[in-house]
C-alpha positions as CSV (number, residue, x, y, z in Angstrom):
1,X,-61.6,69.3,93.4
2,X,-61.8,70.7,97.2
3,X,-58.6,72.7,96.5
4,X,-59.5,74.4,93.2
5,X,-62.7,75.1,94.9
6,X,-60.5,77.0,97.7
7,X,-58.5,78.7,94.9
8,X,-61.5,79.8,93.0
9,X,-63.2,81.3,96.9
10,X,-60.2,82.6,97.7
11,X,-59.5,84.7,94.4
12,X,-63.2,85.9,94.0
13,X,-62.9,86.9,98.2
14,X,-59.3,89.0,97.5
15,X,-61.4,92.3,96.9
16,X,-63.5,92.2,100.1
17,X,-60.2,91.7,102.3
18,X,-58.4,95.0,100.5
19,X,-60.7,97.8,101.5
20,X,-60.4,97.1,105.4
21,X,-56.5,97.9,104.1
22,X,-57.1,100.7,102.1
23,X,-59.6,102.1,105.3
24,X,-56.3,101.5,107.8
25,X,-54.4,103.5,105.2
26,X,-56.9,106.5,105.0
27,X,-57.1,106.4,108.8
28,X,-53.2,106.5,108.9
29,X,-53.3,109.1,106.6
30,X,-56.1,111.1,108.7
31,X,-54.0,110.7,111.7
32,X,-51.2,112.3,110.3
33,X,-53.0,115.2,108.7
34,X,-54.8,115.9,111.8
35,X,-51.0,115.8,113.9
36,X,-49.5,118.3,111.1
37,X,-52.5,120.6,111.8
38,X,-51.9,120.5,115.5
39,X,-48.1,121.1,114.9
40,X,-48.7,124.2,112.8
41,X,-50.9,125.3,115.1
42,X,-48.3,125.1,118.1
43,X,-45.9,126.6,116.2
44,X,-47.9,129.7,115.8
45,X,-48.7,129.8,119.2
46,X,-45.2,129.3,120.0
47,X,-44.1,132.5,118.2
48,X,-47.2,134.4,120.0
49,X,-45.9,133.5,123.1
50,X,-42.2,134.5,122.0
51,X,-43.7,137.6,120.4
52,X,-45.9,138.8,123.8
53,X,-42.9,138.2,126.0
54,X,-44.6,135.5,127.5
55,X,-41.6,132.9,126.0
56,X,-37.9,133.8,126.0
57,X,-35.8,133.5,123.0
58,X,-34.1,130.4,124.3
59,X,-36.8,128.9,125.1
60,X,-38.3,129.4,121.8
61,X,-35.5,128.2,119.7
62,X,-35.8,124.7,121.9
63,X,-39.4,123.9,122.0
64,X,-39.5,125.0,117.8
65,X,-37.0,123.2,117.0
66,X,-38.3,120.4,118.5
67,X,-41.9,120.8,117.0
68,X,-40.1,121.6,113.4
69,X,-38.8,118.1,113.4
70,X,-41.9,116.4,114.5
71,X,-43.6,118.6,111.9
72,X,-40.8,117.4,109.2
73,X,-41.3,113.8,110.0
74,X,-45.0,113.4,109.7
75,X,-44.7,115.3,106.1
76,X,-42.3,112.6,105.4
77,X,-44.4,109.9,105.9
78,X,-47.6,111.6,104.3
79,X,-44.8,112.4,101.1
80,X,-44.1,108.7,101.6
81,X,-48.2,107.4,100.9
């Protein structure tokens, strides 16, 4: 009797335990978002630099290509969710 009463708490609980999930994923999610905007935003300031002599070529072509994959791997976990 004890452990069908556990079964039936436990089943009728299951829906208050998957929102704090669902919460961590949105946060994730958020997170991510929020580091795409910041990459983009680099990126343009990046080819301002480049563009007002500030940044050579070189120096350019390392510090994009570096920010273009960053920027490729958090799409590919947001086109993962």
């Amino acid at each position: 009797m004890v452990v069908l009463a556990a079964a039936a708490a436990l089943w009728v609980l299951a829906p208050l335990r998957r929102p704090a999930v669902a919460a961590e994923e949105e946060t994730e999610r958020e997170g991510l978002l929020r580091e795409r905007d910041s990459i983009s935003r680099s990126l343009r300031d990046l080819e301002l630099d480049r563009a007002t002599g500030k940044l050579s070529d070189a120096d350019y072509a390392v510090l994009a290509a570096r920010y273009r994959a960053r920027a490729l791997a958090v799409l590919r976990r947001l086109d993962a969710r």
